[in-house]
N, CA, C and O of each residue as an XYZ file, in Angstrom:
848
protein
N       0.848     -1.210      0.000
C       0.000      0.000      0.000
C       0.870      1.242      0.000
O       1.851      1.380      0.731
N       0.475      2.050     -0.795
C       1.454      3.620     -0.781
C       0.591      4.033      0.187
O      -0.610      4.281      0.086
N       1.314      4.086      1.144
C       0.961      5.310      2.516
C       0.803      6.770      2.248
O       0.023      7.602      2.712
N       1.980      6.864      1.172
C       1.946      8.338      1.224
C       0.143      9.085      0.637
O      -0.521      9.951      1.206
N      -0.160      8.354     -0.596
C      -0.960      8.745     -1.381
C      -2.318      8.449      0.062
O      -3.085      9.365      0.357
N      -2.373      7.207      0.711
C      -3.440      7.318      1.792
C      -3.384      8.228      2.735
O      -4.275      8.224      3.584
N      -2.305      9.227      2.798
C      -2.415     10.295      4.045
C      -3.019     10.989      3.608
O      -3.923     11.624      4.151
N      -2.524     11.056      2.079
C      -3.283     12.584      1.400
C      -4.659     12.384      1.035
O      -5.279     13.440      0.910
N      -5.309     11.337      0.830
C      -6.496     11.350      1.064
C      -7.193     11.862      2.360
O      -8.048     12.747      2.380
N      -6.678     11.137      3.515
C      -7.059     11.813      4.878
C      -6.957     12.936      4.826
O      -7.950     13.661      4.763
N      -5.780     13.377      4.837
C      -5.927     14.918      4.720
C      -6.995     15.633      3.913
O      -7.375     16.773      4.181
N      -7.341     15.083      3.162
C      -8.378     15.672      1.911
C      -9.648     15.814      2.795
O     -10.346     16.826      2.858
N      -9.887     14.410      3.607
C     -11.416     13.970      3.933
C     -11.102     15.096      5.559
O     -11.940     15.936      5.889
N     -10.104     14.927      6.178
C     -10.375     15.945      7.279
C     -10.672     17.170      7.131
O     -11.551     17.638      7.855
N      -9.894     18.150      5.978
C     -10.201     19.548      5.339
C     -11.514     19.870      5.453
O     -12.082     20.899      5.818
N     -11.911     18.782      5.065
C     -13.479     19.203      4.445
C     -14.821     18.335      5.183
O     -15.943     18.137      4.717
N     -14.288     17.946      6.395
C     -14.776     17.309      7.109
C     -15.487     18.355      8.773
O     -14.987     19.466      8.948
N     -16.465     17.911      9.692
C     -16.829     18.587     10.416
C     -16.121     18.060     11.517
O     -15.526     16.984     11.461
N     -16.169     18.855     12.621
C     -15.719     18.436     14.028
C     -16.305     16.444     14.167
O     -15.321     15.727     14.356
N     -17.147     15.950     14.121
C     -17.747     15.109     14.542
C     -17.113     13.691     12.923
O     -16.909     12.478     12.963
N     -17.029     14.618     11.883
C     -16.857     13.605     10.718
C     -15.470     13.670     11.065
O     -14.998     12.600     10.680
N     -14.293     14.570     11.749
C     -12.967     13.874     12.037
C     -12.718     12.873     13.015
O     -11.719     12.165     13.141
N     -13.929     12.915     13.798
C     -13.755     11.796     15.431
C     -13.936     10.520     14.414
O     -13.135      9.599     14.253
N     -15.366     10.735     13.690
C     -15.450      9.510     13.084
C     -14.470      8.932     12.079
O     -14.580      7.733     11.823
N     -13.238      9.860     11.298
C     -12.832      9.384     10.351
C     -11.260      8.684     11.354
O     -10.351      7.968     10.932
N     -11.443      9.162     12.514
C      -9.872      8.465     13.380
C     -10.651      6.960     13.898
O      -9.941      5.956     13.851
N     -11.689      6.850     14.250
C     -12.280      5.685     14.694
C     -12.258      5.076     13.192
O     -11.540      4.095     13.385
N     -12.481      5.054     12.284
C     -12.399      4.351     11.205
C     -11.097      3.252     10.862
O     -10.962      2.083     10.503
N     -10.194      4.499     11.241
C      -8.773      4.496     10.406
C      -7.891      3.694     11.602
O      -6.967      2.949     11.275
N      -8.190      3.872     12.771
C      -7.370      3.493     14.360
C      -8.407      2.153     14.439
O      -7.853      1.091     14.158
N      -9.579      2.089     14.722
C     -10.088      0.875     15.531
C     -10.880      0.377     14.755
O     -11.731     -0.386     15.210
N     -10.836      0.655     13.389
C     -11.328     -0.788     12.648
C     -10.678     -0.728     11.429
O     -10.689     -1.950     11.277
N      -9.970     -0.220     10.163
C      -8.975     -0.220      9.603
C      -7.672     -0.865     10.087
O      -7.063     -1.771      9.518
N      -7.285     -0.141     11.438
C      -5.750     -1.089     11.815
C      -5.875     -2.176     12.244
O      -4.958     -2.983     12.095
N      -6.953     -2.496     12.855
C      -7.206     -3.249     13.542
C      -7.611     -4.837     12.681
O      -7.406     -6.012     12.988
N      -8.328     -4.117     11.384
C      -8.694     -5.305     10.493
C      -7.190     -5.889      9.714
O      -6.756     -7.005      9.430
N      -6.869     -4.976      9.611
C      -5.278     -5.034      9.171
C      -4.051     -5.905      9.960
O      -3.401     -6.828      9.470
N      -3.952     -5.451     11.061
C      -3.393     -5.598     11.869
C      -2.981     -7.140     12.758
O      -2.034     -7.914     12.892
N      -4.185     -6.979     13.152
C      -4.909     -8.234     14.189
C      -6.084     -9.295     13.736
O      -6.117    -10.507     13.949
N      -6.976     -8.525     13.091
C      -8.282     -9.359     12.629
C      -7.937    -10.563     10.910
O      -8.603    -11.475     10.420
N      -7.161    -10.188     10.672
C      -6.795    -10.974      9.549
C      -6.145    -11.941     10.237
O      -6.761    -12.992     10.062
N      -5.060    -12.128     11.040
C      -4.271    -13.225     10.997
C      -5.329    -14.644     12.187
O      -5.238    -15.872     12.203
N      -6.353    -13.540     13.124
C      -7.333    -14.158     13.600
C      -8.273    -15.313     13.128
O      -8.808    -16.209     13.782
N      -8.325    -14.934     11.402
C      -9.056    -15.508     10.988
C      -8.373    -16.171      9.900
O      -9.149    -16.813      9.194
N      -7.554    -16.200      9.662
C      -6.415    -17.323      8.615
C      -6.363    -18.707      8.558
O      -5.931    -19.390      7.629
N      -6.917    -19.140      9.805
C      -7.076    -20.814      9.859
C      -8.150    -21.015     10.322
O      -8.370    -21.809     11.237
N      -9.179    -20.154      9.615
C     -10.790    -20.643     10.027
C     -11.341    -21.857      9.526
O     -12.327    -22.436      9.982
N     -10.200    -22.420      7.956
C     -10.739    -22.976      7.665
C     -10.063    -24.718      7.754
O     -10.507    -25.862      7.658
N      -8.638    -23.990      8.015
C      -7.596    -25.429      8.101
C      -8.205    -25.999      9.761
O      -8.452    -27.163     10.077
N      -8.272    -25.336     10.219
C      -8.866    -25.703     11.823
C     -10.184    -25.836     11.733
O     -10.670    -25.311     12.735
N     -10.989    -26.258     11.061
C     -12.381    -26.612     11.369
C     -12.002    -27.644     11.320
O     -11.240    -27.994     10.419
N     -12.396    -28.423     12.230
C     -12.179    -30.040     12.491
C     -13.491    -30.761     12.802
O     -14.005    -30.482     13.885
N     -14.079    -31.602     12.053
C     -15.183    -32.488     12.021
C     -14.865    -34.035     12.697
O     -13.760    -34.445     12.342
N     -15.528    -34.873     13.501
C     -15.492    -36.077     13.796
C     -15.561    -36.881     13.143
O     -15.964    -38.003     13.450
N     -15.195    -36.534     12.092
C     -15.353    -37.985     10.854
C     -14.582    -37.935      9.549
O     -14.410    -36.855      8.984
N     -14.087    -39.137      9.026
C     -13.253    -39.266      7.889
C     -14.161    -39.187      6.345
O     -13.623    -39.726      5.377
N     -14.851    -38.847      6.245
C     -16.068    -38.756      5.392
C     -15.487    -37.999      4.269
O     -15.409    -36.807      4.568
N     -15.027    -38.274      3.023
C     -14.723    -36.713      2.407
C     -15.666    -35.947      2.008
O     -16.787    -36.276      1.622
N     -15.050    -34.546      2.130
C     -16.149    -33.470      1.828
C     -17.219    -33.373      2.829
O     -18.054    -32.469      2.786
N     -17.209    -34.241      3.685
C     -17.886    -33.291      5.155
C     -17.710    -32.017      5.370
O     -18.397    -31.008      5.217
N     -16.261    -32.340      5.897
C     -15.734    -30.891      6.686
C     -15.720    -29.780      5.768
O     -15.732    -28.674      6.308
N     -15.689    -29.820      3.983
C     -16.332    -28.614      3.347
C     -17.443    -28.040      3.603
O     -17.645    -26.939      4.115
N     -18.307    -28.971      3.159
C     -19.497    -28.579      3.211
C     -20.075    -27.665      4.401
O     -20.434    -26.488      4.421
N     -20.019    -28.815      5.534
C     -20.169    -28.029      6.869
C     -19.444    -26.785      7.136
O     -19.913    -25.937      7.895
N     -18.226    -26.629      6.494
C     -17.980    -25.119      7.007
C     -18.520    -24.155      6.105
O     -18.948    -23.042      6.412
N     -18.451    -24.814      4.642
C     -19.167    -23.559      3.719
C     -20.636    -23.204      4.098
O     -21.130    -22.158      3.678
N     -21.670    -24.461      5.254
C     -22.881    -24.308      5.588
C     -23.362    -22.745      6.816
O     -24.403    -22.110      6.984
N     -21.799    -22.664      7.502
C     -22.355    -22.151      8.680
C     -20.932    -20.822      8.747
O     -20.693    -20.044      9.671
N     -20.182    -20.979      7.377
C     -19.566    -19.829      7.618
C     -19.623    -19.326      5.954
O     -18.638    -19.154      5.237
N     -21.085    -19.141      5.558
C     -21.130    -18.618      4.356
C     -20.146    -17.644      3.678
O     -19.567    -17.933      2.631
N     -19.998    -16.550      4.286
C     -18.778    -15.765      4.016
C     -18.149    -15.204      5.063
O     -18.689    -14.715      6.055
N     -16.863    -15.292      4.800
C     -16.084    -14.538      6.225
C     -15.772    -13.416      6.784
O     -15.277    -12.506      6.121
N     -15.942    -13.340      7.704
C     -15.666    -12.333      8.594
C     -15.193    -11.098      7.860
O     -15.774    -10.031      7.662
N     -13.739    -11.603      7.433
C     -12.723    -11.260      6.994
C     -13.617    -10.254      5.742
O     -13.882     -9.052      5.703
N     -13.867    -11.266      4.915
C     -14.206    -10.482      3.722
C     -15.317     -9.376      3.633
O     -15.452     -8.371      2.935
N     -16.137    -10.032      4.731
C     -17.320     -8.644      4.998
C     -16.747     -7.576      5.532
O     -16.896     -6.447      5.063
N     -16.046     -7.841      6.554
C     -15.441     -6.230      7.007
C     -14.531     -5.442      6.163
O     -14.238     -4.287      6.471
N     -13.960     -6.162      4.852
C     -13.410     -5.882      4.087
C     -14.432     -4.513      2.762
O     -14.333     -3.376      2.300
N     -15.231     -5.618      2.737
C     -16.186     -4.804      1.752
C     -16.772     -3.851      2.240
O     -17.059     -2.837      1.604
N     -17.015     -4.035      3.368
C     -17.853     -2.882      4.714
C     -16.956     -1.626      4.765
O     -17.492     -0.518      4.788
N     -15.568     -1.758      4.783
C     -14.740     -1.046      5.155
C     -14.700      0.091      3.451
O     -15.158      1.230      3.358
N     -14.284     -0.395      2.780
C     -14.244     -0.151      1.251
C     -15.948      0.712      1.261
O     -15.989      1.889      1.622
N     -17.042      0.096      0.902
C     -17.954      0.916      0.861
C     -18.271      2.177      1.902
O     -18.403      3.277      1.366
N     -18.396      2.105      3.278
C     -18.217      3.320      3.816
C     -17.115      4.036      4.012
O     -17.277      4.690      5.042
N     -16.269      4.201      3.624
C     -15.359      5.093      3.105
C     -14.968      5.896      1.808
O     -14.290      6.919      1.712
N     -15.820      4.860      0.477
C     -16.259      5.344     -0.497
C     -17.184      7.015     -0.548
O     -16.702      7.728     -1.429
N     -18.031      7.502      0.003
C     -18.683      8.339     -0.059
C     -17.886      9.907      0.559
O     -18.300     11.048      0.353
N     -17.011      9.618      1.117
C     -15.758     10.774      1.689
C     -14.711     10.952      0.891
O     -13.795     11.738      1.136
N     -14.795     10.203     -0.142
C     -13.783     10.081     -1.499
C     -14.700     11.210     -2.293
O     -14.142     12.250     -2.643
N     -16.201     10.994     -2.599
C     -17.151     11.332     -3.071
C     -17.300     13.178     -2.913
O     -17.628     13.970     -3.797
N     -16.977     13.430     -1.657
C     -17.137     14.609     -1.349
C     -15.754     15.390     -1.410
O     -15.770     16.620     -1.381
N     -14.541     14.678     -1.494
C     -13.136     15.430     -1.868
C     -14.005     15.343     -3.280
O     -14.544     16.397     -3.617
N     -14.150     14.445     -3.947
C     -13.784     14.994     -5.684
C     -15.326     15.666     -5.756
O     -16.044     15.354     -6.706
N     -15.712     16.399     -4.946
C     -17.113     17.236     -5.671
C     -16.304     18.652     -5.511
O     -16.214     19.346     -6.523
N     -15.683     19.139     -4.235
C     -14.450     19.783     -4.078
C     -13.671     19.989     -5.204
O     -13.524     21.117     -5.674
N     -13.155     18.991     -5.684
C     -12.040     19.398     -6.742
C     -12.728     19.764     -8.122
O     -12.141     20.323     -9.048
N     -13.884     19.420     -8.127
C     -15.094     19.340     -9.612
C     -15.338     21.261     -8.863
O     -15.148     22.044     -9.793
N     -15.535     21.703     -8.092
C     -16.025     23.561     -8.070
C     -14.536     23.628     -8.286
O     -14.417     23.869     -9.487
N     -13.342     23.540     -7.747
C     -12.158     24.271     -7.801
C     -12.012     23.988     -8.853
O     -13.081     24.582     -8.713
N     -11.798     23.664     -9.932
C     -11.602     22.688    -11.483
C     -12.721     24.041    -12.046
O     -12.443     24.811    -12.965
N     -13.540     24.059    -11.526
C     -14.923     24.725    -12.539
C     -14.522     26.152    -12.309
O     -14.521     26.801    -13.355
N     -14.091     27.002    -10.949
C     -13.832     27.973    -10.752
C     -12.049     28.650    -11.182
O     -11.673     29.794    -10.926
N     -11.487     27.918    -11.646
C     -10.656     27.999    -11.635
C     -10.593     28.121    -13.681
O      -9.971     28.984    -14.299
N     -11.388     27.044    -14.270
C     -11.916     27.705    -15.515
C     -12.354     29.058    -15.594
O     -11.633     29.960    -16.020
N     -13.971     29.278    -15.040
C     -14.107     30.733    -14.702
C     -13.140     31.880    -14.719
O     -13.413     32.942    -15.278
N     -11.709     31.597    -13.936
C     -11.271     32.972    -13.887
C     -10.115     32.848    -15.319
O      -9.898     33.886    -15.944
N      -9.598     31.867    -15.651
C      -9.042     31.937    -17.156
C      -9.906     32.589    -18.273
O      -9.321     33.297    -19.092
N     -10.889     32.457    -18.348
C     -12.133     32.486    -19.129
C     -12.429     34.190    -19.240
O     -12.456     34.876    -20.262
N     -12.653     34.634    -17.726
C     -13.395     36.238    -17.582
C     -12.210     36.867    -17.036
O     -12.354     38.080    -16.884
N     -10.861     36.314    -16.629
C     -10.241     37.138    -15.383
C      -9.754     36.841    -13.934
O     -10.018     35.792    -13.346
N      -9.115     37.728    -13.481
C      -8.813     37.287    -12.171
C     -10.141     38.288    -11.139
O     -10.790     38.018    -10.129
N     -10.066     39.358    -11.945
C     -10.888     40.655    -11.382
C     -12.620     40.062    -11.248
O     -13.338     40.462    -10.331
N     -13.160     38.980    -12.402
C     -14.369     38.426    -12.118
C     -15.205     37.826    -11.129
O     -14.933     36.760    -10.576
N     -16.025     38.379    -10.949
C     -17.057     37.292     -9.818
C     -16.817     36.409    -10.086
O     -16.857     35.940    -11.223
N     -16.302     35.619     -8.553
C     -16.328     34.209     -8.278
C     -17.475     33.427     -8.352
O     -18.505     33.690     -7.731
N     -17.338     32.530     -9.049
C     -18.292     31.235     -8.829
C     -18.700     30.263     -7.564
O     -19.756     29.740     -7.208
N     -17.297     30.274     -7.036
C     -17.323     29.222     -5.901
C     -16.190     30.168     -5.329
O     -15.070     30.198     -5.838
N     -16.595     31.030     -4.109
C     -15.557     31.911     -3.367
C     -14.875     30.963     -2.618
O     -13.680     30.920     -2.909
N     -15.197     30.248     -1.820
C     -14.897     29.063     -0.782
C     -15.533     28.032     -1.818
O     -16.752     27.885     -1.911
N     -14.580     27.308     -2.614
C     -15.272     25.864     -3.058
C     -15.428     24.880     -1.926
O     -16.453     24.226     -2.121
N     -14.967     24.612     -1.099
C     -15.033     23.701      0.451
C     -15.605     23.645      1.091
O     -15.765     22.748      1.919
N     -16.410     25.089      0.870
C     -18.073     25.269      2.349
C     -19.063     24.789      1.383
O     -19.267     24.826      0.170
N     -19.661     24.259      2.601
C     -20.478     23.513      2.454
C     -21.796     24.506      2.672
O     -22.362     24.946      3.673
N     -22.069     24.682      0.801
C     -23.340     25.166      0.618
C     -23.883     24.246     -0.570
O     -23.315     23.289     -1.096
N     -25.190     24.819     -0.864
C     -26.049     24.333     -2.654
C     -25.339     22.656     -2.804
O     -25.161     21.992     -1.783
N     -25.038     22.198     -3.955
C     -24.628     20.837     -3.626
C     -23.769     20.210     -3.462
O     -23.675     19.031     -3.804
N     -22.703     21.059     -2.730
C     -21.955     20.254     -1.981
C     -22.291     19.859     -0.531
O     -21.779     18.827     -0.097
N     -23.023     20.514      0.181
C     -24.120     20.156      1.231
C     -24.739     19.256      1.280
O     -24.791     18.574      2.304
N     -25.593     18.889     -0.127
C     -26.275     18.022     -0.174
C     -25.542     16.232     -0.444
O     -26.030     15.124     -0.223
N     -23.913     16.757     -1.126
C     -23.241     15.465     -1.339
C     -23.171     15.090      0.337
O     -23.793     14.278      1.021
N     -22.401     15.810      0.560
C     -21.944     15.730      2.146
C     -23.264     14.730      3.107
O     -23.064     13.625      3.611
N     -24.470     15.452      3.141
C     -25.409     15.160      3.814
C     -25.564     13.563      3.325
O     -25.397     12.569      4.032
N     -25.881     13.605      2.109
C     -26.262     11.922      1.659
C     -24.721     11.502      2.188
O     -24.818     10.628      3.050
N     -23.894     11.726      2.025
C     -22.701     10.433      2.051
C     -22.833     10.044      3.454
O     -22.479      8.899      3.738
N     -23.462     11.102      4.746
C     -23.188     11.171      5.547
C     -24.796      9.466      6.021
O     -24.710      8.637      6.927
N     -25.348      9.536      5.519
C     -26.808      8.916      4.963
C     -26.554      7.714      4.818
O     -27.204      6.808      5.340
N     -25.078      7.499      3.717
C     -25.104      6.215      2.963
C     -23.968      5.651      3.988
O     -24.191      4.462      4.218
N     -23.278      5.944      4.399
C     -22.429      5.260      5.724
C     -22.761      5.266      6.567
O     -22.313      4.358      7.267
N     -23.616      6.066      7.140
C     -25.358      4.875      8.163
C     -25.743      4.118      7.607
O     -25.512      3.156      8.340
N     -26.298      3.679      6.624
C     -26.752      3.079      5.643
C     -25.879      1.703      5.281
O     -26.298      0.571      5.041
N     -25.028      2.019      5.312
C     -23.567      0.481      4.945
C     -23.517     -0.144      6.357
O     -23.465     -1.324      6.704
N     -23.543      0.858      6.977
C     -23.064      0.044      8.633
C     -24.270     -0.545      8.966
O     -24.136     -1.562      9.647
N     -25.165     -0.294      8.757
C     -26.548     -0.579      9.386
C     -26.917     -1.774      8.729
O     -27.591     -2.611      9.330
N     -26.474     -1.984      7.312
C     -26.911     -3.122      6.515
C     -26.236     -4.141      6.766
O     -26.758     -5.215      7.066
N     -24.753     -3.917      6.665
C     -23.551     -5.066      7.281
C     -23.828     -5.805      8.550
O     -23.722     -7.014      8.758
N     -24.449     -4.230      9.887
C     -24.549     -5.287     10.848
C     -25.778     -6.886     11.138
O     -25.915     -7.991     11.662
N     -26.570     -5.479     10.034
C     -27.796     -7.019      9.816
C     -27.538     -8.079      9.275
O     -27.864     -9.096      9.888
N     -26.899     -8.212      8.012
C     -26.012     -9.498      7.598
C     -25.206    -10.172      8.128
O     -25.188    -11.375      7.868
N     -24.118     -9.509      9.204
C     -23.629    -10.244     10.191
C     -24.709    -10.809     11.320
O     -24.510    -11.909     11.836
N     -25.705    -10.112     11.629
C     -26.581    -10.821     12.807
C     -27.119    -12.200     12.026
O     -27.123    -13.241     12.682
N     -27.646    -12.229     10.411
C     -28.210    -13.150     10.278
C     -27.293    -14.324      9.924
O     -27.666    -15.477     10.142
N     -26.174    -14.070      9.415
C     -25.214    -14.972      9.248
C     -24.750    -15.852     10.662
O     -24.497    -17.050     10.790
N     -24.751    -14.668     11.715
C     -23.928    -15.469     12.757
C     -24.539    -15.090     14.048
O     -23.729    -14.468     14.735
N     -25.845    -15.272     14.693
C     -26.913    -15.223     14.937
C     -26.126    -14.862     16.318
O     -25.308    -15.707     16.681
N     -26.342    -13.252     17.439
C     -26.368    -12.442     18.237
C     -24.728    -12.312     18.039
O     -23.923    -12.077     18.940
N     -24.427    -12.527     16.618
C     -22.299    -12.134     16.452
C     -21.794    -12.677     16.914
O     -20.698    -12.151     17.110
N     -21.900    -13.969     17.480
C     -20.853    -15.128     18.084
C     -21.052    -16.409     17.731
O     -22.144    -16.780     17.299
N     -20.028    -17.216     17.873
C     -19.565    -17.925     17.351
C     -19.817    -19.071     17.953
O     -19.113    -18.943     18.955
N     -20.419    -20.291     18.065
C     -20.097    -21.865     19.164
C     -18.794    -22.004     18.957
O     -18.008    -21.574     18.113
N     -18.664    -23.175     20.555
C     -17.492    -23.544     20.312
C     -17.744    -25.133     19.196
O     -16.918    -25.332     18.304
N     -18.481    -25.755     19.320
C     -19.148    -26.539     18.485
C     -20.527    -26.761     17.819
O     -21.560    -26.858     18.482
N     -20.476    -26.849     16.230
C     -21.231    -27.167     15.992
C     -21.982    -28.383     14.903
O     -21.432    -28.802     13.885
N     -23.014    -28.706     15.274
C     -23.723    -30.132     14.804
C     -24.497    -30.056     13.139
O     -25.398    -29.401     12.616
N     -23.561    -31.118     12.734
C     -23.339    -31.026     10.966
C     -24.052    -32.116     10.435
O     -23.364    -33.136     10.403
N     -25.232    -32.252      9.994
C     -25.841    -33.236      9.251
C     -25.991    -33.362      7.960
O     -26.720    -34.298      7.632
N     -25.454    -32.605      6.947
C     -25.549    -32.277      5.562
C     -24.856    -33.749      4.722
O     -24.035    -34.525      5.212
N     -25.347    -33.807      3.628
C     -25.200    -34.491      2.692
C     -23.598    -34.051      2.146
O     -23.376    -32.881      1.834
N     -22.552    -35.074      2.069
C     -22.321    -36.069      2.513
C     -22.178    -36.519      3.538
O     -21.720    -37.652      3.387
N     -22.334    -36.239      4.753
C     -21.685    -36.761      6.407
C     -22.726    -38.008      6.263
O     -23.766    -38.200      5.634
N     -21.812    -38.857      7.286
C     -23.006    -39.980      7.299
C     -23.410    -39.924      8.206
O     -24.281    -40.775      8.381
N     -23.230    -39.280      9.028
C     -24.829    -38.671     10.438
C     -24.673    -37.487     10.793
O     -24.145    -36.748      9.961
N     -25.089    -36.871     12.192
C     -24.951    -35.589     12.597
C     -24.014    -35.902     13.513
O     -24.092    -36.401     14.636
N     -22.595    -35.310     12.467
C     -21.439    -35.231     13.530
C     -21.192    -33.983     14.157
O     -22.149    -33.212     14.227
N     -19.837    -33.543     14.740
C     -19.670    -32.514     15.544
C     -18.426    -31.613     15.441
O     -17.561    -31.870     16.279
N     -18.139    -30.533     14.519
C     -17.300    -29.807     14.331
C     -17.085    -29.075     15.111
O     -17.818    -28.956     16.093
N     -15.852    -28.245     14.893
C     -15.071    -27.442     16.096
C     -14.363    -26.258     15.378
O     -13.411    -26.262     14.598
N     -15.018    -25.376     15.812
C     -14.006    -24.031     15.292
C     -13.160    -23.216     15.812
O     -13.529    -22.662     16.846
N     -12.009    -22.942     15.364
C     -10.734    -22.418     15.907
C     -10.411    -21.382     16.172
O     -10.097    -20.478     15.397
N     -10.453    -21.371     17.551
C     -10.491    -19.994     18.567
C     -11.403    -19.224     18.716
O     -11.026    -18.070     18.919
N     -13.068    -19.463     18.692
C     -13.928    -18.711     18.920
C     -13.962    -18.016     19.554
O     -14.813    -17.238     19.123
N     -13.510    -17.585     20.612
C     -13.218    -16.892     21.838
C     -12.349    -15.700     21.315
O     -12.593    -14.600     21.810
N     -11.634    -15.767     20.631
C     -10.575    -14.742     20.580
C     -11.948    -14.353     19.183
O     -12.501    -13.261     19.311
N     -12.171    -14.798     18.581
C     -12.834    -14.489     17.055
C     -14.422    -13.532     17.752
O     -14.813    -12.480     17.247
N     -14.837    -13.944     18.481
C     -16.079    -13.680     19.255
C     -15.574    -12.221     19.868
O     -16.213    -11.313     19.337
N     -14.756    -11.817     20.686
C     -14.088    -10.364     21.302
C     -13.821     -9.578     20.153
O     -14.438     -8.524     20.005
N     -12.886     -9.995     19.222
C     -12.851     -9.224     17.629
C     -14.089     -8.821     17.028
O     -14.492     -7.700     16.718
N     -14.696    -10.135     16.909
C     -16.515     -9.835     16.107
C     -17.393     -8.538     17.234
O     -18.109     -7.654     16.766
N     -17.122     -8.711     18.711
C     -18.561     -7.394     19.508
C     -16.949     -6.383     19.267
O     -17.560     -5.402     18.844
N     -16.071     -6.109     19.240
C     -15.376     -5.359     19.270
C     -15.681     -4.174     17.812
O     -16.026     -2.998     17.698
N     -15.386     -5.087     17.063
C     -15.721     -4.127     15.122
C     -17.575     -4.189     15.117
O     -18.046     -3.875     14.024
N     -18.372     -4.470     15.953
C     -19.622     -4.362     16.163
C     -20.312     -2.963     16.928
O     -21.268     -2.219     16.708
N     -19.058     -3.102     18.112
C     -19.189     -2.136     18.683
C     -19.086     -0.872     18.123
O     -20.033     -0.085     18.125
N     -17.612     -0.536     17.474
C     -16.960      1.083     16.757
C     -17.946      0.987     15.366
O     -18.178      2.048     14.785
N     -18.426     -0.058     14.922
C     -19.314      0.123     13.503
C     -20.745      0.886     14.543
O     -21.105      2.001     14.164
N     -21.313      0.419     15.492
C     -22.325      1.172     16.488
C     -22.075      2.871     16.834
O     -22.852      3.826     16.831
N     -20.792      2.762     17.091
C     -20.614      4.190     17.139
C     -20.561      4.833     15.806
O     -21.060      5.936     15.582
N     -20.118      4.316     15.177
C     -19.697      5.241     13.789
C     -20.909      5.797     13.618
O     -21.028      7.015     13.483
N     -22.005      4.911     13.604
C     -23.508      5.004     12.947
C     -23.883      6.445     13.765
O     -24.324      7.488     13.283
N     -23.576      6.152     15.061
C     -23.896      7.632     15.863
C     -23.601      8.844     15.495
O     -24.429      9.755     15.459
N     -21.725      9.015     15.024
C     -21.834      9.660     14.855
C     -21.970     10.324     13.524
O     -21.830     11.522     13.277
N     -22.278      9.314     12.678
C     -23.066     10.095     11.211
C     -24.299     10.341     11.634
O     -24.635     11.410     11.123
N     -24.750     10.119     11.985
C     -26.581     10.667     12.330
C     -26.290     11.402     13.387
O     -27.434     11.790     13.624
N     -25.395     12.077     14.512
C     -25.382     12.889     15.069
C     -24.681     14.353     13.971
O     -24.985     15.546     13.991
N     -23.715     13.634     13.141
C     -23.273     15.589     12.239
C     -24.616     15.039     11.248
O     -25.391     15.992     11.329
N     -24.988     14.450     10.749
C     -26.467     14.660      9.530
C     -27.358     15.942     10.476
O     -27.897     16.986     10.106
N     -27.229     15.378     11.665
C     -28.277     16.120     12.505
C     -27.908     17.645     12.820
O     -28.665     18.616     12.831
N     -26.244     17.575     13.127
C     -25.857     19.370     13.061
C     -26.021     19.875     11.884
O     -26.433     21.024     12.041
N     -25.850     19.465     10.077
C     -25.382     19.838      9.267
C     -26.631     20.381      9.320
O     -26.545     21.587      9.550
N     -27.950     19.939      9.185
C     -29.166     20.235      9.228
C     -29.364     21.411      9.740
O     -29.581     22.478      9.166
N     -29.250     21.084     11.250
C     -29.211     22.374     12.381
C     -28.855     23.771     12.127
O     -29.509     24.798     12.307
N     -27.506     23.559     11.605
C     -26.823     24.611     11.226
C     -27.125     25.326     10.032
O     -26.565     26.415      9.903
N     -27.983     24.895      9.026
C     -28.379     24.996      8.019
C     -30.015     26.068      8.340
O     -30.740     26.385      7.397
């Protein structure tokens, strides 16, 4: 990953960001970005070599894990992560689309001409309105993810065993998954800061409004 080019995005999204969208963009970037990075990947690396079934059956122990770990962890917080962060990308380049447009303007009439966009960065007309929806659609991602995680992995945790009757096993044997405990603290942990995040986009939706 070029770091450098990801600071300057941050930097982009804090500029133009409110008191409440910078708390949220360090909780993003510190406690579930590093963290997915960091710690939560290598957590989940032998979810699948460590599922261990009671029986020599082949293609049990597939099946049964593809039954009850439809998709992983891993990859949802992945996509989760990617889509709500998408929409703060959205609002730097509406930014650079007035400075780009105003910056035509004065080639065009002058330096001496009425500005188009005096402050392209404040948030008025529709850049307000980008701002407001993005602020909308990352409530909106978090809120949907956590429901897919509830239905996938029913109150976000994990057994320490569970009972596999699927075609091929030749009865209902008893699998075992590796390190639930540590996987279960990770899962209410990125449950938790995705809970807050949600807050605080619907708490600045609610100032941008206010202030408006």
């Amino acid at each position: 990953m070029n770091w450098g080019v990801f600071e300057g995005l941050l930097s982009g999204v804090n500029k133009y960001s409110t008191a409440f969208g910078r708390i949220w963009l360090s909780l993003v970037f510190i406690f579930r970005l590093l963290v997915y990075v960091v710690a939560a990947e290598r957590v989940w690396s032998d979810d699948h070599k460590d599922f261990d079934c009671n029986t020599r059956q082949p293609g049990c122990t597939n099946v049964c894990f593809d039954h009850f770990f439809p998709v992983s962890h891993i990859r949802l917080w992945a996509l989760q992560l990617i889509l709500v962060t998408c929409p703060s990308l959205l609002v730097i380049m509406h930014v650079a689309y007035r400075e780009a447009k105003e910056q035509r303007h004065r080639i065009t009439h002058g330096d001496d001409c009425h500005c188009v966009y005096p402050n392209p960065g404040k948030k008025r007309g529709g850049l307000w309105w980008t701002y407001l929806l993005s602020l909308v659609f990352k409530a909106g991602v978090d809120v949907v993810f956590l429901y897919i995680f509830y239905r996938f992995y029913r109150n976000y945790t994990l057994p320490r065993v569970v009972k596999c009757e699927l075609t091929p096993c030749p009865n209902v044997v008893d699998c075992f998954i590796s390190r639930p405990t540590e996987k279960n603290i990770f899962t209410l942990f990125m449950v938790v800061t995705t809970c807050i995040c949600i807050m605080l986009s619907l708490v600045e939706a609610a100032y941008l409004i206010g202030k408006r």
